[in-house]
N, C-alpha and C positions, 0 to 999 in steps of 0.2 A: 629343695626338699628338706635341709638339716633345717632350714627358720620355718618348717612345719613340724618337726621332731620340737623345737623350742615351744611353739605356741600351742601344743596340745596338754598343755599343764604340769605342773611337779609327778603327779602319778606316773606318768608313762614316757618322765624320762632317757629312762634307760634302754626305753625298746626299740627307738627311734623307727617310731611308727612310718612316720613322713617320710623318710627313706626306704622302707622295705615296701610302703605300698606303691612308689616312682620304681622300684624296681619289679614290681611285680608286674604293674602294667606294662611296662618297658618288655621284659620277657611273651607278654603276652601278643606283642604290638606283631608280632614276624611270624607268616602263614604263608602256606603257598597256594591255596585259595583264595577266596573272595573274603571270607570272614574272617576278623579278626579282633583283638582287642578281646578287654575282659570283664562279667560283668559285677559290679559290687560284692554279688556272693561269693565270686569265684577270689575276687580281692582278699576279702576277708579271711577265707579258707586258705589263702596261700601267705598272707602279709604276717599273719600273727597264730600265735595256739589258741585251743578251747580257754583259757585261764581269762584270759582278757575280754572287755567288752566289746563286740562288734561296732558299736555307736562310734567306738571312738577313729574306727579306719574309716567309716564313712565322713565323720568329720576330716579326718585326713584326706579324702577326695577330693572334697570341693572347695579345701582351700587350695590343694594344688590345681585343680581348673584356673586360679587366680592369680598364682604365682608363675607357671611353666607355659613357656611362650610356643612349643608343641604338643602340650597333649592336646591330643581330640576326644568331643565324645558325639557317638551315635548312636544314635537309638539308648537304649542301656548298657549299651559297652562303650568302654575307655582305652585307648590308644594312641602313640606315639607316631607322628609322621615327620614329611618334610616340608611339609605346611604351616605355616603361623596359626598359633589359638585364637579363634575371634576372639574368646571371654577374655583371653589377654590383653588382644588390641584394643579392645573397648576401654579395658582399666587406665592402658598408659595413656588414650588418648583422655579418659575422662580425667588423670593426673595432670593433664597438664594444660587443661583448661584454666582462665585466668579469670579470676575474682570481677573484673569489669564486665569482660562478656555476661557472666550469671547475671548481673546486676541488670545490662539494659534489657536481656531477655527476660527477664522477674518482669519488666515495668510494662513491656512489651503484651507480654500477658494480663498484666492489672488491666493495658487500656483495652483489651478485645473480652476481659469479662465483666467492661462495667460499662461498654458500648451500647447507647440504647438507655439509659439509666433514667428514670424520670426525675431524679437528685442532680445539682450540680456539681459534678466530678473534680477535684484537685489531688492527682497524684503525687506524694514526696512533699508537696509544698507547706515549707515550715513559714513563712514569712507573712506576718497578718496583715498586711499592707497588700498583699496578691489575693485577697481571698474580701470578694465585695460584701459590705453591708447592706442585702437588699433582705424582703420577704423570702426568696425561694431559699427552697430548703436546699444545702448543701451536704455531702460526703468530704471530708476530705482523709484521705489514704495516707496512714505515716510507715515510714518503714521499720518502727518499732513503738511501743508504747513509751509516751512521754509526757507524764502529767503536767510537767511547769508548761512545755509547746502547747499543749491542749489549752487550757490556761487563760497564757495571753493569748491566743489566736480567739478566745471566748471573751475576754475583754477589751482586745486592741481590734482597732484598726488602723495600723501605722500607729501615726503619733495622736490619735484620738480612740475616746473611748468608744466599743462597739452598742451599737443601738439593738439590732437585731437578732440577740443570742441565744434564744430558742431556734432556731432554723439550721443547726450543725450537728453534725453527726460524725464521727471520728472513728474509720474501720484502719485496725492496727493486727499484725502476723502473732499467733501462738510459736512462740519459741518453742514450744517443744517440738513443736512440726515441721521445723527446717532442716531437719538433718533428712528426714526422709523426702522435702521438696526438691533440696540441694542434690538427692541421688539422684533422683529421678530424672532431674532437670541435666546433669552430665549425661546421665544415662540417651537420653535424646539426641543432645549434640554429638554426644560420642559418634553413636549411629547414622546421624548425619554426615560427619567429617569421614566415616568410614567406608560410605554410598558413595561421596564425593571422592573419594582417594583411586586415584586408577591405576598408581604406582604400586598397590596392595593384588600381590598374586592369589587373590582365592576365587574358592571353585565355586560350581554355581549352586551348593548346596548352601554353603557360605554365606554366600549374598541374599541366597532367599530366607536364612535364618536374621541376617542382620535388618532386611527391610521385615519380617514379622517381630521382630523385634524394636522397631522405630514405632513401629504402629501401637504398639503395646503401649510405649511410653508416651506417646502424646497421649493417647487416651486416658491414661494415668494423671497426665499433666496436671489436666483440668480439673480434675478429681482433689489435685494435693493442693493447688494454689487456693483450691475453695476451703481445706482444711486447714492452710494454714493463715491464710489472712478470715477468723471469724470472730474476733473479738470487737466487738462496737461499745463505742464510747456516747454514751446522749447525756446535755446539760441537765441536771436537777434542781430542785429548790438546792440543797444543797452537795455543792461538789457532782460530782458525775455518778451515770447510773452507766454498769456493765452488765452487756447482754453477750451471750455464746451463741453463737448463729449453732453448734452444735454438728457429729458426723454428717458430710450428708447422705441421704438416705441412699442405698443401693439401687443401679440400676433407673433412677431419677434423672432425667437428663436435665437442669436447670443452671442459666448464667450466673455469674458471681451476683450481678446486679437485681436480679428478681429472683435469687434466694434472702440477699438486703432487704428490699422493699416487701416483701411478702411477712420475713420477721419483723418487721417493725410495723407492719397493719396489724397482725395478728397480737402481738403484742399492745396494742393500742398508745403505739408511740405516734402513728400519722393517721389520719382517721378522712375515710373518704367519703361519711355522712355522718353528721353529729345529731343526734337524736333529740327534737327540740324542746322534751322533760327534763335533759339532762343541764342545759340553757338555765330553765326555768330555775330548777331545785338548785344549781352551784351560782345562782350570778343575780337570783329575786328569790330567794328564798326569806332575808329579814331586809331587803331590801325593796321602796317602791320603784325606783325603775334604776336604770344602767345607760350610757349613753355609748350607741351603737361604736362610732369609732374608737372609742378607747378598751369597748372588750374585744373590737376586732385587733387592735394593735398589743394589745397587750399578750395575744394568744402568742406572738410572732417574738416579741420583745423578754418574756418573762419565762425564766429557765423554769421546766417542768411544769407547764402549762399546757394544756389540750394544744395538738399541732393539726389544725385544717389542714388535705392537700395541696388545698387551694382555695382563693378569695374565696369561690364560689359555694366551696360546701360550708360554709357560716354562711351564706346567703340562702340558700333554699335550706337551712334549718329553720333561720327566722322569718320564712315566710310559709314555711311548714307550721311552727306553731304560731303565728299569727292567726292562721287561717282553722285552726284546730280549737283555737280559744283557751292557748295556754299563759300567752300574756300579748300584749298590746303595743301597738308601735305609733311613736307620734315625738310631740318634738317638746321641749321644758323654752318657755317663756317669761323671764323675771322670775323664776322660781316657783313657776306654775306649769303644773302636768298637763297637755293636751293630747288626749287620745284620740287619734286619726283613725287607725285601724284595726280594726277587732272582729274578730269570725269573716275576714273575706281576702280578695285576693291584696295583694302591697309587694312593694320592692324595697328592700330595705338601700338607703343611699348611705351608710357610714361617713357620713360628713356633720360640721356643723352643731348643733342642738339635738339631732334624731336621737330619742332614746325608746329602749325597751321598757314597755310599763306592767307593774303586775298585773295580774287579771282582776281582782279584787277592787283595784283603781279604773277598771274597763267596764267591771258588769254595773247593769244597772241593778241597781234595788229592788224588787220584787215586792209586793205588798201582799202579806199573805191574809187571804179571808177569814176571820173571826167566825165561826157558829154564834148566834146569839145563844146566849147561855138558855134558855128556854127549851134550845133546838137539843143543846147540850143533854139537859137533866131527861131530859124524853129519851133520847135513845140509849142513855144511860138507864134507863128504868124497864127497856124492852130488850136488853141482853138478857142470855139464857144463862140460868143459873146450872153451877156442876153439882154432885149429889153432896158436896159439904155445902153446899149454901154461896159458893164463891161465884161473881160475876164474871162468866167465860168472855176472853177478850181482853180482860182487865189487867194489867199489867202484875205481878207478885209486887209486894212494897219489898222484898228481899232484892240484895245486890245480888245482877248476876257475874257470874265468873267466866262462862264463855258466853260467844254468839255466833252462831254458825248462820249463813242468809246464803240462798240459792235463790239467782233472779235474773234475768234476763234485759238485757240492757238497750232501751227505744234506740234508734239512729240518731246518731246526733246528739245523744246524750250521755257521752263518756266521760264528757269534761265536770258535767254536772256530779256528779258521786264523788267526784274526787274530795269535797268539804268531809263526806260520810267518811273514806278512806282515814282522813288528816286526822278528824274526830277520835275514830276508832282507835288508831293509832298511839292517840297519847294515852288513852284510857287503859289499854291492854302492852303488855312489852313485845308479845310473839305476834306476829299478823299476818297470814298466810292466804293466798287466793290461788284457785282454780280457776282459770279462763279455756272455753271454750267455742271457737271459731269453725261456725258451718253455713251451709249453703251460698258458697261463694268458693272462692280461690285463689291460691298465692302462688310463681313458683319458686324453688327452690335456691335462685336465686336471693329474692326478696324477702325470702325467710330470715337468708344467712345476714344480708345486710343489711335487712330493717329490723325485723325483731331479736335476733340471737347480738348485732351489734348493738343496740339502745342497753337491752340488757346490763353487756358486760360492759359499756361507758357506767352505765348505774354503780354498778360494782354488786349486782342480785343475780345470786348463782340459779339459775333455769334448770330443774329438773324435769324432763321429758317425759 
């Protein structure tokens, strides 16, 4: 009680709080009834005068809860028995837990919330020689943030240099959230060693407060390991990019592992349909074509590059826009362009010669019909004149400054306007479109993933 008179501050040294309020409960502790002990208000009114703050005897409580190995409390009253403090027992045993044990229990936890994971998992492991150079995309778990580890484990492997350094991902602990992980996590074992101890005389009220108390903390566990390991490391052009997986949400029941993957789809770090406009404009935009296997590798090999799930979603993009008539697929011959496939079905093979062709190198030519000028001056001579004398139809010889067009778009012919779009485009700086989609249906699934994801690969903010 006196190293509570010390630590309730210079102000209230002299009243030796800590003390008078162990004797007050003390005093209150001895009844010849049932009821006993006393409660906070009664403390206060008895511990100290009007002059002083109340605040500060209640601080005085429940540090002695922590310090004195028999007070009780129940309900809202506090008294002395001859029974051991649980809150006490809890403390010496969570005192004298040993740094190893936290350690394999931390890791123990890492592997049950990243069980399931569709990344492949390396807990701890600093050494780039254990961690393979393949396509699949990796997680690897450090026990603290370490840019040089980061680093080489992105340039080595072993004694050679790494090929495939786009496909890593580095989830590393918020120090600040270890102190509260670190309680929580004694707080558990404590309760554990405590259920286990059968050499510990307490009563059954005891034991039902320690197992709701065990339950509290696992359930918290889970909670704090996902607070405190949410810092992710991903390779960029240059140096690394940091994400905050951020609190998580209340009441939200989600694994460590598909809170990971869910921030990094949403974030458009892994992408598990690439939208085949987006192909087009970043990879044929001044280019006539691209050859299949070196933008498939490159996505996998070149830090902060678009990251497919998998082989497959760069496959059914370019055979989405193949089939759309966004560009063409076929294979370069002595430095000749063959287009194989264009507007229909293909399988793109990423081997070899296959390359992606612009559309422009696919369509054919069109010959547009001439009016004989004859046909010209005639129905130019049979437009209706307005009341100044001007031929209606006739275009103004003045530039205009906007162009507003509402029109309705044939089947099949979406890829067609897109020249109009390009056109308009260079001519005007702002270019704004209204699309409206009916008589049909999409659901809300395919909303999310085809049009609301193309979008934001584009980087064109969607106003609804």
């Amino acid at each position: 009680a006196r190293k509570v008179d010390e630590s309730l501050g210079n102000a209230y040294q002299g009243l030796s709080l800590g003390t008078r309020t162990a004797g007050t409960i003390f005093l209150y502790s001895f009844s010849g009834g049932k009821e006993r002990g006393a409660t906070v208000a009664e403390i206060k009114r008895s511990a100290t005068t009007m002059e002083n703050p109340g605040s500060v005897v209640a601080e005085a409580v429940e540090q002695l809860k922590g310090r004195l190995f028999y007070l009780q409390s129940l309900g809202d009253k506090y008294y002395f028995s001859n029974q051991p403090n649980l809150n006490r027992i809890r403390l010496t045993k969570m005192e004298n837990l040993k740094d190893p044990e936290l350690v394999e229990v931390e890791k123990g936890l890492l592997k049950e919330g990243l069980k399931g994971s569709r990344l492949k998992v390396f807990i701890w492991e600093e050494d780039p020689a254990n961690i393979p150079d393949t396509e699949e995309h990796k997680l690897l778990v450090l026990k603290k943030k370490n840019n040089e580890i980061m680093e080489n484990i992105q340039k080595n492997k072993g004694l050679t240099p790494r090929v495939y350094r786009n496909t890593l991902f580095f989830l590393y602990p918020l120090e600040a959230e270890r102190a509260l992980f670190v309680n929580t996590l004694k707080m558990k074992l404590a309760c554990e060693a405590i259920d286990e101890d059968k050499t510990l005389n307490l009563s059954e009220d005891q034991k039902k407060e320690n197992r709701k108390e065990l339950k509290n903390a696992e359930n918290r566990l889970s909670e704090s390991i996902r607070r405190l390991y949410r810092m992710i490391s991903i390779p960029a052009k240059e140096g690394f990019k940091e994400i905050d997986l951020g609190i998580p949400t209340y009441g939200e029941v989600k694994s460590l592992h598909e809170e990971i993957y869910g921030k990094l789809r949403s974030d458009g770090e892994i992408l598990e349909n690439i939208a085949p406009l987006v192909l087009r404009e970043k990879y044929l935009t001044n280019k006539d074509y691209v050859l299949t296997e070196q933008l498939y590798q490159s996505l996998f090999r070149t830090p902060g590059e678009t990251r497919p799930a998998a082989k497959g979603v760069l496959e059914q993009s370019i055979i989405n826009g193949v089939y759309l008539g966004l560009f063409g697929l076929g294979e370069l011959k002595q430095d000749q362009i063959f287009c194989r496939f264009y507007k229909e079905a293909s399988i793109p093979a990423f081997s070899g010669q296959e390359i992606l062709i612009a559309e422009a190198l696919c369509k054919k030519p069109e010959k547009a019909e001439k009016p004989e000028k004859k046909e010209t001056e005639k129905l130019d001579k049979e437009r209706p004149t307005s009341p100044t004398g001007e031929k209606i139809g006739k275009p103004p010889a003045g530039e205009k400054k906007e162009v507003h067009l509402r029109f309705r778009i044939p089947k099949g012919k979406v890829s067609n306007i897109m020249g109009v779009m390009n056109f308009l485009q260079n001519k005007f700086n702002t270019l704004e479109m209204e699309l409206i989609a009916k008589d049909g249906g999409i659901t809300q699934q395919e909303y999310e993933d085809k049009i609301e994801e193309s979008f934001r690969q584009l980087g064109i903010e969607l106003n609804e």
